[in-house]
N, C-alpha and C positions, 0 to 999 in steps of 0.2 A: 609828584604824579597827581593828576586831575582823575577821582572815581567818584562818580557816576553810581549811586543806589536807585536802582529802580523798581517800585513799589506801588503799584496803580491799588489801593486801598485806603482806607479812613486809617487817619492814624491817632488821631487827640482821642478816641474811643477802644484803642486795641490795646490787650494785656496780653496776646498771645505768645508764642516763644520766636516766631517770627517776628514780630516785632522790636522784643526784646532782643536779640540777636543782631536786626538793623542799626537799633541806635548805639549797641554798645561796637559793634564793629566800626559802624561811623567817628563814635571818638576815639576809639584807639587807635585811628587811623590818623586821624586830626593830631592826636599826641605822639604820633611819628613822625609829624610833620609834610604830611598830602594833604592835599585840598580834596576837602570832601560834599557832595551837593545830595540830598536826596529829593530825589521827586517821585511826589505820591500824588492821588486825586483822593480829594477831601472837600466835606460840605459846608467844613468852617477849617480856618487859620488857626486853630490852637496848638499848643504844643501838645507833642506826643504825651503819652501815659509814663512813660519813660522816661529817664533822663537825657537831654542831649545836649552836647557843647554847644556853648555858642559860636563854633567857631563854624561847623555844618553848617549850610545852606539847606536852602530849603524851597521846593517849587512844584506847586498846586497846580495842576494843569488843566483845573477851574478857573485859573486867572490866565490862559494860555491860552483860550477858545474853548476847551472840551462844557457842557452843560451845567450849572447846577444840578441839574434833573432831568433823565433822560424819557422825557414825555414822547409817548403815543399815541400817532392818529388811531379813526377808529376803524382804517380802513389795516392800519397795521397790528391792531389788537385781534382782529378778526383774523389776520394771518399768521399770528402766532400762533390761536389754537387749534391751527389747522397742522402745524411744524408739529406743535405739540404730542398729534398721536404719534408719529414718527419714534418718539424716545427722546433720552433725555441727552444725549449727544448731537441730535439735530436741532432741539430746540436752543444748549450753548453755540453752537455755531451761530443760529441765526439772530442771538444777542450779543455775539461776539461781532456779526457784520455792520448790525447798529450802533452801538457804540463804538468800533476801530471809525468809523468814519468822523468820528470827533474826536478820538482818542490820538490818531497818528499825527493827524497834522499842531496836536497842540504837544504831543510829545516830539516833535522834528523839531520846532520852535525852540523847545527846553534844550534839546539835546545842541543846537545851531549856536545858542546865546555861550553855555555851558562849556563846548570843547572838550567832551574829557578826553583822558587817553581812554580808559576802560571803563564799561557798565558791567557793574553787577546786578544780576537781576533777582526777585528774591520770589517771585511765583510764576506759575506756569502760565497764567495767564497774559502777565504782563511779556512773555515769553512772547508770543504772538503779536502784541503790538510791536515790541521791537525789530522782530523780524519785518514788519512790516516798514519799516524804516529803510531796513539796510544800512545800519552807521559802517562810517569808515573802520570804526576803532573794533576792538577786540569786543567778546559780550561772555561774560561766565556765569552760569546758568546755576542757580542753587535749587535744590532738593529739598525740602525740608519736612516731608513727608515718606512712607513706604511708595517707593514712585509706581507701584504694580496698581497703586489706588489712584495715581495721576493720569494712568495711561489707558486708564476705562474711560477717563471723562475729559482728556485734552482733546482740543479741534484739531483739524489736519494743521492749521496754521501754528496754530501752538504746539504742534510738533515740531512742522519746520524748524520754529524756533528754537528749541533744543537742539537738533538736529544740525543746525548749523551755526551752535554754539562753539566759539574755541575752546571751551572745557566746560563739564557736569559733574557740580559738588554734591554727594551725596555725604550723611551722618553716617554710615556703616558700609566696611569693606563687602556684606552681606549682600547690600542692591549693587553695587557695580555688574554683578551678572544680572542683575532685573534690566536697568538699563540697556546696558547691550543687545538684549535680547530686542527689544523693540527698537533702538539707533544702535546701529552693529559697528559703526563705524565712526563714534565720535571718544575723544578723551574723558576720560572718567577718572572722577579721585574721590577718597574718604575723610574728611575732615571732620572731625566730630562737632561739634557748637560748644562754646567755653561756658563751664559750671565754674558763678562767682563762689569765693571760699570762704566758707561761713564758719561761724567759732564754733567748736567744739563744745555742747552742752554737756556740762560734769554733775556728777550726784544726781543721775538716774538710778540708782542704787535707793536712794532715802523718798524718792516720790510716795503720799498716799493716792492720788489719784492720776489715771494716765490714758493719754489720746493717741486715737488712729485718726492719720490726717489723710486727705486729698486734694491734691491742689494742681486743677488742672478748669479748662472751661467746662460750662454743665454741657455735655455736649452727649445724647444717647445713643447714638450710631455707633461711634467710637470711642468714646471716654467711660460709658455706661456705668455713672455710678449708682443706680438702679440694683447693679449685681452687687456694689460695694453693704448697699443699706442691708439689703437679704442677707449678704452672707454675715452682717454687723447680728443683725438680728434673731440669725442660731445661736449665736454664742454670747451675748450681751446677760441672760439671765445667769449664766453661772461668773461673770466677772463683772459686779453691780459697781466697780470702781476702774470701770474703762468707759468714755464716750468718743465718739467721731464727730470729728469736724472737717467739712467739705468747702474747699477754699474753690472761690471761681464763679464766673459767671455765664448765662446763656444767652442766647439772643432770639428765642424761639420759648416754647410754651415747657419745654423740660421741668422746669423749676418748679413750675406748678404741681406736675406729675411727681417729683419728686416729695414735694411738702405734702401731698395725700398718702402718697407710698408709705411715708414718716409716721402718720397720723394714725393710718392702717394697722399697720405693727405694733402700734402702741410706744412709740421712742422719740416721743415728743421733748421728752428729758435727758434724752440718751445722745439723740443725735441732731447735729447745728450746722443751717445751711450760712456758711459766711461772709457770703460774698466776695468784693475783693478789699485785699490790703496793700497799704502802700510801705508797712513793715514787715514782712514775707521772712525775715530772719528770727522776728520773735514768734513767730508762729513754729518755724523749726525747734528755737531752743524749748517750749513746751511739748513737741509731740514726743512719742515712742515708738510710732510706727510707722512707715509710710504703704499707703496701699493703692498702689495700682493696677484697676481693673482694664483698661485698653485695649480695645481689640488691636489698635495696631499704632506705632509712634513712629517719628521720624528718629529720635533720639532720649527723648525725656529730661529737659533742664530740669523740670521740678525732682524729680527722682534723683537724679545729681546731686544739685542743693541740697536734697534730706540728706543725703549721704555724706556729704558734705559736714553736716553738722552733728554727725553720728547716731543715724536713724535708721536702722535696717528697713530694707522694702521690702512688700510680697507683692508679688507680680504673674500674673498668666505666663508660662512659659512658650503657649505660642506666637507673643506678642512679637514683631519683628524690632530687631534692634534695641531691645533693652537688654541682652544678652551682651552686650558693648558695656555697660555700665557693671550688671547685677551677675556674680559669683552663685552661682545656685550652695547654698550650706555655708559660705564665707563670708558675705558680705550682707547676703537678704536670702529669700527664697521664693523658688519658685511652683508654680502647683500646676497642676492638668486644669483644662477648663471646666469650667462648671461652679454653680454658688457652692455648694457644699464643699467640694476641695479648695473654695478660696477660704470659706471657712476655719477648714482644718489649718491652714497655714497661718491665720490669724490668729489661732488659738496656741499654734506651737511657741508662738514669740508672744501671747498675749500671758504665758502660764510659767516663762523660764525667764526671770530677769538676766542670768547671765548669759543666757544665749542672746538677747536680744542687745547686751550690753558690749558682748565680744564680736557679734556682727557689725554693731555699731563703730565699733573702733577701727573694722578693717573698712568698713565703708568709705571711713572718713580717710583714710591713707587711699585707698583706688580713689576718690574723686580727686589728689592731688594733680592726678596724672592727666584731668582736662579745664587745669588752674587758665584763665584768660591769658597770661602770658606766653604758654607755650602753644596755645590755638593762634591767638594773634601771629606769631614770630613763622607759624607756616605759610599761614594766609598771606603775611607779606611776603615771604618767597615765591607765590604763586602769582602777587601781583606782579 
């Protein structure tokens, strides 16, 4: 089988779970023996952040027609911020009209050269160029978000696009009624994304010193680890042999905001912004905690992975779809919203080695259950 990953994004620059998702589905695909191509749009040729077989293609649809750089007259700058008062739904549309006019005809090209039988597509955006194609072949439309938060900001055409998807993957049986609500009439399935299996750290028991980790992009709308430093910072003077360390990076001004927030508090010593690593395993075998503050996930790999290597989370309980993952009292725990109850929960596992020790253990047993071979082994039945 010839698939088709479509993925209109920079990719030599992305650590997101998206990403990482693409390239490992790409080679497990390769290692089933399909031919597999991804096309993304990218500002340089480099390889992904990720690992990917050499046996994946690969096609930039910068070297297809679409722009280096999508420049503005200044008769069309002027017409943006006029779209602009409109809201931020009229103003995607009318950059979604600019750029599809170089986007389709260099992805028709890709898709003409290429033949797949099937395109997977892995954003919503990309949704909308391909509808705009109209391939012969089949197109399965991935989720990888709460889609309640897709479907405030997708354009009519990137509805379409879903809309006349032959199937929509979502992480949790939980959005299949989101979706419906908005396409009442397309197939819908729950496939979770595959948590790789990390060793089990032993002799949590004999630690003098121990960390609450987060590992996810700086990201404050949704990721807000803002609420993580606060809630660090109730409870950091009565346990002087605990620090956080915040895995991730941003692409906007957070970080800044965050290393004052640090500074503020006084936990300059306490707590470490760490950007990213390209050993993410050793970083599990040293934490204790995992803490996720998220207003909202598509699924949570990082949360997985901790779990994975025997790390209890605390997590918002209104967070959607980490309720797939996290056993509230068995695995991790969950709190009400608010810094002060995230607090509390960080305290209950920061003050009981053995409860942090026996959640840890059943975490590690539930993430077997979304080991990469048995996510792989549906997704090919679906192909």
């Amino acid at each position: 089988m010839k698939i088709l990953m479509a993925y209109l994004n920079e990719l030599s620059e992305k650590t997101g779970g998206a990403e990482k998702v693409l390239c490992e589905f790409s080679n497990a695909m390769v290692d089933r023996h399909h031919s597999v191509a991804i096309m993304y749009e990218g500002n340089s040729d480099k390889k992904p952040y990720y690992w990917l077989s050499p046996s994946v293609k690969y096609f930039n649809i910068k070297n297809y027609g679409a722009p280096r750089e999508y420049k503005l007259s200044n008769f069309q700058k002027i017409h943006r911020e006029i779209i602009r008062l409109y809201g931020k739904k009229h103003i995607l549309t009318w950059y979604e009209h600019i750029r599809n006019g170089f986007r389709i005809p260099a992805c028709t090209k890709v898709i003409m050269d290429y033949q797949p039988d099937v395109i997977v597509v892995y954003d919503w955006q990309t949704n909308g160029v391909i509808y705009g194609i109209h391939p012969k072949c089949p197109v399965i439309s991935m989720i990888h978000t709460d889609p309640s938060f897709i479907f405030k900001l997708a354009t009519n055409q990137e509805m379409e696009g879903l809309a006349h998807s032959k199937l929509i993957q979502v992480l949790a049986p939980e959005f299949i009624d989101t979706v419906h609500e908005f396409i009442p009439n397309t197939k819908v399935i729950s496939l979770p994304d595959p948590i790789t299996q990390m060793q089990y750290a032993d002799e949590k028991d004999k630690r003098t010193q121990h960390i609450i980790i987060n590992v996810a992009r700086l990201q404050k709308e949704a990721k807000r680890q803002h609420i993580l430093i606060k809630a660090f910072a109730q409870v950091a003077q009565r346990f002087p042999d605990w620090k956080l360390e915040i895995w991730g990076k941003d692409k906007d001004d957070y970080e800044i905001e965050l290393r004052h927030l640090i500074h503020f508090l006084g936990l300059g010593n306490r707590v470490f912004l760490k950007g990213v690593t390209h050993n993410i395993e050793n970083v599990y075998r040293r934490a204790d905690i995992f803490a996720l503050t998220s207003v909202r996930e598509g699924f949570c790999m990082a949360s997985g992975e901790a779990m994975s290597a025997g790390i209890p989370a605390v997590a918002f309980r209104s967070c959607p779809a980490i309720h797939e993952l996290i056993d509230d009292g068995v695995n991790g725990i969950f709190v009400d919203d608010g810094i002060e109850n995230f607090a509390r929960g960080l305290e209950q596992l920061m003050k009981n080695s053995d409860l942090r020790i026996a959640l840890g253990k059943n975490a590690h047993e539930k993430a077997k259950k979304f080991a990469p071979d048995n996510v792989w082994n549906q997704w090919e039945k679906v192909l």
